[in-house]
BAFI-3210 file (N, C-alpha, C; in Angstrom, 3 decimals, decimal comma, padded with zeros to 6 digits):
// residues 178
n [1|2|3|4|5|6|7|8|9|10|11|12|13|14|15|16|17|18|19|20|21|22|23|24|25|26|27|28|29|30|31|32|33|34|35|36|37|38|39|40|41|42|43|44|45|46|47|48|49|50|51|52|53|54|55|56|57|58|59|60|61|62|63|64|65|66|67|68|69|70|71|72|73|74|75|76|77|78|79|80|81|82|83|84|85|86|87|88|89|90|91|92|93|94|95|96|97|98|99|100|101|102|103|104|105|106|107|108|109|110|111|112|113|114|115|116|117|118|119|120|121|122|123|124|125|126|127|128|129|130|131|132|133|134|135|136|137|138|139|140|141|142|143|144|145|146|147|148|149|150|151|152|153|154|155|156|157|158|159|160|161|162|163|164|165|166|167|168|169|170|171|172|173|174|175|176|177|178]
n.u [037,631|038,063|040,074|038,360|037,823|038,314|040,505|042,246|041,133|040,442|041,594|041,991|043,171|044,416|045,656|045,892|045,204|044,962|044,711|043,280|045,465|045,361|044,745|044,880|046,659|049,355|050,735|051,678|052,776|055,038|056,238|056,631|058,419|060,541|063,143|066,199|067,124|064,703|064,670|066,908|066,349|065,476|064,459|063,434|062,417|063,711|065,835|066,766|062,831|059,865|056,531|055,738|057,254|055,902|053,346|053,459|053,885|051,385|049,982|050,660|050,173|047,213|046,732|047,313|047,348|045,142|044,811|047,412|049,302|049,125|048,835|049,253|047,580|048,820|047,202|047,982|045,733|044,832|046,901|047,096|048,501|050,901|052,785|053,684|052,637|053,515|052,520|054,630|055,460|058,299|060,871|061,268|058,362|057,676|055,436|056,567|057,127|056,759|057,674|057,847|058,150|057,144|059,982|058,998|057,607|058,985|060,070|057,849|056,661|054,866|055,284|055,924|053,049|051,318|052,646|052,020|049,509|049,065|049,883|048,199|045,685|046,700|047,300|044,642|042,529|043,906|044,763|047,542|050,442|053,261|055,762|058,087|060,891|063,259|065,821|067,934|071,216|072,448|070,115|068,905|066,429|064,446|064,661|064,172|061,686|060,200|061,145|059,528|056,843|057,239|059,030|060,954|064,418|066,664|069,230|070,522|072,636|071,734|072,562|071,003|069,862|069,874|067,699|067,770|070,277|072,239|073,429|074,511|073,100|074,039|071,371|069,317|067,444|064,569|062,116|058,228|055,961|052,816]
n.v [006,706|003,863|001,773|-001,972|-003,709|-006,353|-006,654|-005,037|-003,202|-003,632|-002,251|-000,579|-000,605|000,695|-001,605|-003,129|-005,009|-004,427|-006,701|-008,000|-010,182|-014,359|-017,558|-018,781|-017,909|-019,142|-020,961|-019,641|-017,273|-019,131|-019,873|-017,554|-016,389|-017,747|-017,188|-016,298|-013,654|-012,240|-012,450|-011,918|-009,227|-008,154|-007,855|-009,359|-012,257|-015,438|-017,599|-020,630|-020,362|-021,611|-023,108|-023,825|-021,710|-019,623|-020,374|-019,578|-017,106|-016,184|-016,720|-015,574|-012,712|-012,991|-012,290|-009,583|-006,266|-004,305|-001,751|-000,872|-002,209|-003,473|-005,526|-006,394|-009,056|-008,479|-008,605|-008,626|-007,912|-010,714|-012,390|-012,862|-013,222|-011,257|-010,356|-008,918|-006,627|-004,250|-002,426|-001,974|-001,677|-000,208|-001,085|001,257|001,828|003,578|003,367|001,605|001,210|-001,924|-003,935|-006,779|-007,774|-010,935|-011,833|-012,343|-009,950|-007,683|-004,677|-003,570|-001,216|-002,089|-001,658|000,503|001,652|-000,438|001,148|003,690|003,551|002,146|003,736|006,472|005,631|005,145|007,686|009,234|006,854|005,565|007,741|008,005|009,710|010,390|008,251|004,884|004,286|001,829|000,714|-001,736|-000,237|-002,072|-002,093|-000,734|000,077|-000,318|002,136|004,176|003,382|004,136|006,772|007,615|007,543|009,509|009,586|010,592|010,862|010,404|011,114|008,905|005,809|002,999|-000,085|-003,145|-006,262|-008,646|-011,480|-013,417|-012,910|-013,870|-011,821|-008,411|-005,456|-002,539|-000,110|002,553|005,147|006,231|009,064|009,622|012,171|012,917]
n.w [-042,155|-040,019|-037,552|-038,548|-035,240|-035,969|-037,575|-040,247|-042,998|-046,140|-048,481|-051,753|-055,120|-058,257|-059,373|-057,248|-054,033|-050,539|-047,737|-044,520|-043,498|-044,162|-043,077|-045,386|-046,905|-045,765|-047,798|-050,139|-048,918|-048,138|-050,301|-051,561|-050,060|-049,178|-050,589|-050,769|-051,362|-050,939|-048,367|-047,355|-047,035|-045,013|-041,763|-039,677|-041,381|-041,725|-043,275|-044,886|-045,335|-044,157|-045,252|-041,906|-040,761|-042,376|-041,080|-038,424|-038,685|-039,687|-037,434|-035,472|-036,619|-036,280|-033,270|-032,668|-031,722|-033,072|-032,517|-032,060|-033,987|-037,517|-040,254|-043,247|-046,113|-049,515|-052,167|-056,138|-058,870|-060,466|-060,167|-057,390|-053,778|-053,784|-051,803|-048,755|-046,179|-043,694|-040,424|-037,577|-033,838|-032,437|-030,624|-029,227|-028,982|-031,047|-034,189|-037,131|-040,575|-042,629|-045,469|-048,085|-051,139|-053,424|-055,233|-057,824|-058,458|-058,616|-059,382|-060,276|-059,485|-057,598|-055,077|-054,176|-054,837|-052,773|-050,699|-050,743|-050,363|-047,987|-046,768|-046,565|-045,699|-042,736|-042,267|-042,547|-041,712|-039,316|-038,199|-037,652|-037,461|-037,780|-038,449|-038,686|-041,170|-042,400|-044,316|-045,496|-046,320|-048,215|-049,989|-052,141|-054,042|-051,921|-050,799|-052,589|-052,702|-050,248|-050,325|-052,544|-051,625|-049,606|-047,365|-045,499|-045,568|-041,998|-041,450|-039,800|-039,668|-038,510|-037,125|-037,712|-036,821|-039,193|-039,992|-042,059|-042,926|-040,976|-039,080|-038,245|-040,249|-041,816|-041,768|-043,591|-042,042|-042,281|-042,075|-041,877|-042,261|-041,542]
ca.u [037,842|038,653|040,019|037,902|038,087|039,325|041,875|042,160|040,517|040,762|042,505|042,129|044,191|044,427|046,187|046,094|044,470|045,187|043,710|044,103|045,852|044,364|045,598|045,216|047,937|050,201|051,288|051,737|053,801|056,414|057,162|057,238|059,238|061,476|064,276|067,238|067,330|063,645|064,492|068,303|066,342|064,151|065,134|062,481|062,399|064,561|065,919|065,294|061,421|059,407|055,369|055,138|057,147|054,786|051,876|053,360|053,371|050,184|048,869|051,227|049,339|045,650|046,776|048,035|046,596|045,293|045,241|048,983|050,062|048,774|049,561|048,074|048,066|049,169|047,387|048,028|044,855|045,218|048,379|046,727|049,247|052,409|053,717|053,067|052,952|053,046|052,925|054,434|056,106|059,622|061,745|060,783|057,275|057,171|055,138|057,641|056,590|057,834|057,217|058,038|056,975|058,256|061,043|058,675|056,706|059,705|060,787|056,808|055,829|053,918|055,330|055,191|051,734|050,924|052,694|051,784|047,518|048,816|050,131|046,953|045,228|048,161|047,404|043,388|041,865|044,536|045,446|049,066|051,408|054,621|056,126|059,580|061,018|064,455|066,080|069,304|071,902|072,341|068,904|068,676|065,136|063,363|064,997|063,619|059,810|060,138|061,016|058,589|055,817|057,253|059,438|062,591|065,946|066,610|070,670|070,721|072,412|071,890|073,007|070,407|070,029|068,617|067,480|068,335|071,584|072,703|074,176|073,676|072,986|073,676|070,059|069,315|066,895|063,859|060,611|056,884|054,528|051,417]
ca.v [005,280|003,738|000,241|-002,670|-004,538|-007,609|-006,734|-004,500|-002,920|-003,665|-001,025|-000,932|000,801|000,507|-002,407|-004,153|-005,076|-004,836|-006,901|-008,865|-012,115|-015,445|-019,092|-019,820|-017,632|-019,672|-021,851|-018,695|-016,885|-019,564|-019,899|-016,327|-015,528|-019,037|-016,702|-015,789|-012,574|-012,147|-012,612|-011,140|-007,804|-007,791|-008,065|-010,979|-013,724|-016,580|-018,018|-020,764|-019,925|-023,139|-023,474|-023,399|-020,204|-018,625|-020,265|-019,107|-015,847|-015,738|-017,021|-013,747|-011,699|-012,806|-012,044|-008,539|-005,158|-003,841|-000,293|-000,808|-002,782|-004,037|-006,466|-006,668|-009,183|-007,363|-009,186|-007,879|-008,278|-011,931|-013,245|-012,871|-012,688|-010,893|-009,788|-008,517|-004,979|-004,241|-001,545|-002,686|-000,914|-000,270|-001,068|002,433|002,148|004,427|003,008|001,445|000,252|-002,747|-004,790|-007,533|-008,398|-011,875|-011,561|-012,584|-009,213|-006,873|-003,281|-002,915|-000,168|-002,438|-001,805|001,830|001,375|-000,949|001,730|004,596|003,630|001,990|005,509|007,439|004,890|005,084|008,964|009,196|006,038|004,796|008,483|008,101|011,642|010,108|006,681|005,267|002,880|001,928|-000,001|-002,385|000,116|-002,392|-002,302|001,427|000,168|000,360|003,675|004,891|003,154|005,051|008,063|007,911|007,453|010,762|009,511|011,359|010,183|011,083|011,035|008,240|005,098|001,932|-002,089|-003,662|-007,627|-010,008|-013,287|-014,349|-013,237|-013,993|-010,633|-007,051|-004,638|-000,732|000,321|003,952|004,888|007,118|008,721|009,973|012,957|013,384]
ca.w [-042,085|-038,943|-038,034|-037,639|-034,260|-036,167|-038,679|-041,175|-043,633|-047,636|-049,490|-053,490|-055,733|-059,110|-059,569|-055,750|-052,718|-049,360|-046,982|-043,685|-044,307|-043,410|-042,857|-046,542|-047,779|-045,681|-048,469|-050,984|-048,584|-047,881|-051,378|-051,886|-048,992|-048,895|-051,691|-050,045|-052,094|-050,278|-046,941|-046,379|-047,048|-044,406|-040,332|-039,013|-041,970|-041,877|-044,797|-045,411|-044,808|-044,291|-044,243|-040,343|-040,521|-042,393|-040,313|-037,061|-038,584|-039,557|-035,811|-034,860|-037,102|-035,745|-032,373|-032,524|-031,096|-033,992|-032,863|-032,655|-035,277|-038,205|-041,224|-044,688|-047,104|-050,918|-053,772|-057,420|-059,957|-061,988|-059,581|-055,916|-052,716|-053,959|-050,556|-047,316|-045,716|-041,732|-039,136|-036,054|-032,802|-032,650|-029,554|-028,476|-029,207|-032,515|-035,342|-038,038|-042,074|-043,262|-046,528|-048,940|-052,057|-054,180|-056,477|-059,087|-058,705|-058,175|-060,673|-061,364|-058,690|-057,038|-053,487|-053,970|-054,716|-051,762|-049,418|-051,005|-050,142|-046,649|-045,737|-046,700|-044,408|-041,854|-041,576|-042,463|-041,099|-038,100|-037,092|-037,402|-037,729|-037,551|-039,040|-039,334|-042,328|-042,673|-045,281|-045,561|-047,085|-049,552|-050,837|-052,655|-054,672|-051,184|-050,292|-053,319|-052,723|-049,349|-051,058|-053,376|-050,601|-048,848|-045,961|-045,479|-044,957|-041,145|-041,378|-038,754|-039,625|-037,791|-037,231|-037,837|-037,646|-040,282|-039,623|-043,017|-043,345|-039,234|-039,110|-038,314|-041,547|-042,117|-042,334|-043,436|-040,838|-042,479|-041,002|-042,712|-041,211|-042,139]
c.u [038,507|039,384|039,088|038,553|039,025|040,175|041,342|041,917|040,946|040,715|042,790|042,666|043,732|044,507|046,338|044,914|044,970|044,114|044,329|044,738|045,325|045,426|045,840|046,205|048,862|051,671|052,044|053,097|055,121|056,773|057,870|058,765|060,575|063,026|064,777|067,572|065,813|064,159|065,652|067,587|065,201|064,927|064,368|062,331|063,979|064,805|066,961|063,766|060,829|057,661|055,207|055,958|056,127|053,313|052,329|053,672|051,994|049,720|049,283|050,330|048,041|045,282|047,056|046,993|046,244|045,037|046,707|049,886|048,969|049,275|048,397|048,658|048,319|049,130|047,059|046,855|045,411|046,698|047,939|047,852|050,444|053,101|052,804|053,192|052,342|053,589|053,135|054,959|057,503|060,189|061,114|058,866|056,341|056,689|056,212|056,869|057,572|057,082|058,171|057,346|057,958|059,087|060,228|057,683|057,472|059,894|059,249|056,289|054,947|054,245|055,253|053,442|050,928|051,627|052,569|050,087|048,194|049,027|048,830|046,033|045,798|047,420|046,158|042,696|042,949|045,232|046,919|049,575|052,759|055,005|057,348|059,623|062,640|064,762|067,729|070,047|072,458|071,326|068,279|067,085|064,201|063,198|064,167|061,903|059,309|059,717|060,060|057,193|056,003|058,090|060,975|063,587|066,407|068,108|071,317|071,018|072,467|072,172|071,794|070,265|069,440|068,955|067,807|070,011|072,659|073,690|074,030|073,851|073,077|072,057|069,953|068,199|065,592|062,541|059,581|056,715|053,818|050,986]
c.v [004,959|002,377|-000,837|-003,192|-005,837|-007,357|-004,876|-004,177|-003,227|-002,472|-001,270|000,455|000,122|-001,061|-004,027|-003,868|-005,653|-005,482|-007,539|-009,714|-013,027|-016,815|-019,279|-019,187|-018,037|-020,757|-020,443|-017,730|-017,332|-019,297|-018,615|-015,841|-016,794|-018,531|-015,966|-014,226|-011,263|-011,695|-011,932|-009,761|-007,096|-008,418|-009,220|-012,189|-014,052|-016,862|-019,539|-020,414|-021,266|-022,737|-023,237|-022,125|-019,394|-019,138|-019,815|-017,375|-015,379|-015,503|-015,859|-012,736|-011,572|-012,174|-010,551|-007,433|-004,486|-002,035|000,161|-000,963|-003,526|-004,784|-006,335|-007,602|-008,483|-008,364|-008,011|-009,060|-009,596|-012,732|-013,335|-012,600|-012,603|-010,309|-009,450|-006,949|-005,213|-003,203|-002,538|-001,840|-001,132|-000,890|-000,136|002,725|002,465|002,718|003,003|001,047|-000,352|-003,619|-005,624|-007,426|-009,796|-011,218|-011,601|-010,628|-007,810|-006,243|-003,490|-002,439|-000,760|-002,089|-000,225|001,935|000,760|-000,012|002,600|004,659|002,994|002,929|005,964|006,932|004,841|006,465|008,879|008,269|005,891|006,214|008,703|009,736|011,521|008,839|006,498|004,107|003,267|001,024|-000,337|-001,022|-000,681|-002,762|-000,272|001,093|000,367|001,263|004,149|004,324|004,163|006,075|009,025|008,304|008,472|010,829|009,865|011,044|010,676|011,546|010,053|006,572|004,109|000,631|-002,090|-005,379|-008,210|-010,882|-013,864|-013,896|-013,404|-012,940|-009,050|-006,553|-003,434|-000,831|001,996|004,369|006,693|007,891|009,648|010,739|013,259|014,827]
c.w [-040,752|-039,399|-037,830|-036,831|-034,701|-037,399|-039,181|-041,893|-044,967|-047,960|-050,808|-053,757|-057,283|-059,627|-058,231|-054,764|-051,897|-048,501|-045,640|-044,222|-043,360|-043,346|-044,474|-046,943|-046,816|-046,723|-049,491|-050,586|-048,499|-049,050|-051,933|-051,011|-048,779|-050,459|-050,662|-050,074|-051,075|-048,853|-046,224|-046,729|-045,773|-042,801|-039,890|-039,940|-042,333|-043,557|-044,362|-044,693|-045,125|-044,526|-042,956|-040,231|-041,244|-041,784|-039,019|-037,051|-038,821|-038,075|-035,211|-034,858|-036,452|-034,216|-031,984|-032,116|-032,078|-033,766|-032,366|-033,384|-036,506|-039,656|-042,559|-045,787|-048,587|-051,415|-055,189|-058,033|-060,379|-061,030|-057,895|-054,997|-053,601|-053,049|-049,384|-047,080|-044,013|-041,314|-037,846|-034,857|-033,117|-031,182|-028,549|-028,449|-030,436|-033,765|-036,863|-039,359|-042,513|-044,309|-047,134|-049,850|-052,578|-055,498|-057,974|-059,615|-058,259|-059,839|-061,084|-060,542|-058,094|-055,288|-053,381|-054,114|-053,367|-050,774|-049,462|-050,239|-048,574|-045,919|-045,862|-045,646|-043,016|-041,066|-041,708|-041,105|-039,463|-037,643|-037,006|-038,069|-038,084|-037,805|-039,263|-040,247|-042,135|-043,674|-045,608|-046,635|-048,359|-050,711|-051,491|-053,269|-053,429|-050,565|-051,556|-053,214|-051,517|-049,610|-051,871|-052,897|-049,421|-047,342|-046,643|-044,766|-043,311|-041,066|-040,488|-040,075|-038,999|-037,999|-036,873|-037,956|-038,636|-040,019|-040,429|-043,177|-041,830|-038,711|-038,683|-039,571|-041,369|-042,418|-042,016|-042,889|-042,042|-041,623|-042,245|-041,370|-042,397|-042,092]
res [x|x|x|x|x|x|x|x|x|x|x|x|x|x|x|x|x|x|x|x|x|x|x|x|x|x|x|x|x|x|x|x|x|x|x|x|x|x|x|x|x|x|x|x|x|x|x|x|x|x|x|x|x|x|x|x|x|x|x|x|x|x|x|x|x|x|x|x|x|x|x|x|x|x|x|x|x|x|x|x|x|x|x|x|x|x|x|x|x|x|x|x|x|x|x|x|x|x|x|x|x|x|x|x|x|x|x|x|x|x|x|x|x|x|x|x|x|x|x|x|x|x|x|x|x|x|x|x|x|x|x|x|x|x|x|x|x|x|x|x|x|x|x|x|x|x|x|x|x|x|x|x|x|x|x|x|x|x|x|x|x|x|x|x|x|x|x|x|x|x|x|x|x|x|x|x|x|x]
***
């Protein structure tokens, strides 16, 4: 599997599908992503999250190099967009994984699931060997989705900012090989 030229490939699992995201889940995302609980866990969304933030992330998304980074929307069967998932560069370059899902679709393995099939794609289709994830020290459920998906704690921790909570964060700093 490679990537296509314009996005991303759909990825089914049991229960989900990855795909690009488009303009229409603009509306879907704000609401998802407009919870405070949402957004202080994650370094780039604001809180509050409006509509035009999530359309000026989309226009982000359409623009991006996709054999550097890529984005997927994550809908679950019968409920459609329940989050996001993205490779992007780090500072240094290295390939990082980062996700959301909404509060409404949190404690049912769905984000291990959605990053469990974006790794296999990660290392198969896009080539990758090496990946890092980190995660707010006060968020232990996505140390353990990490975990679960095979990326190992490195012993490094870092300040990290978030946009929603205007602050830096302990984040425990992990990495994946393929």
């Amino acid at each position: 599997m490679s990537i296509p030229a314009d996005g991303p490939p759909v990825i089914a699992t049991s229960r989900l599908r990855l795909r690009a995201p488009r303009a229409a889940d603009a509306p879907k995302i704000a609401a998802l992503a407009n919870d405070p609980d949402v957004a202080r866990m994650t370094t780039r969304m604001p809180h509050p999250y409006s509509l035009a933030d999530a359309e000026t992330f989309l226009e982000a998304c359409a623009s991006q190099d996709p054999a550097r980074e890529t984005v997927f929307a994550i809908e679950q069967d019968g409920e459609g967009l329940v989050g996001m998932l993205g490779f992007h560069p780090d500072e240094d370059g290295r390939t990082e994984l980062g996700y959301w899902l909404g509060r409404p679709h949190w404690g049912q393995g769905l984000a291990t699931e959605a990053a469990g099939a974006a790794l296999v794609w990660a290392g198969l289709g896009w080539k990758r060997r090496y990946l890092l994830a980190g995660h707010f020290a006060d968020n232990p459920a996505s140390g353990q989705v990490l975990c679960k998906t095979g990326f190992l704690y490195t012993g490094d921790v870092v300040l990290r900012h978030s946009l929603a909570r205007g602050a830096p964060a302990p984040t425990r700093m992990m990495v994946w090989l393929a």
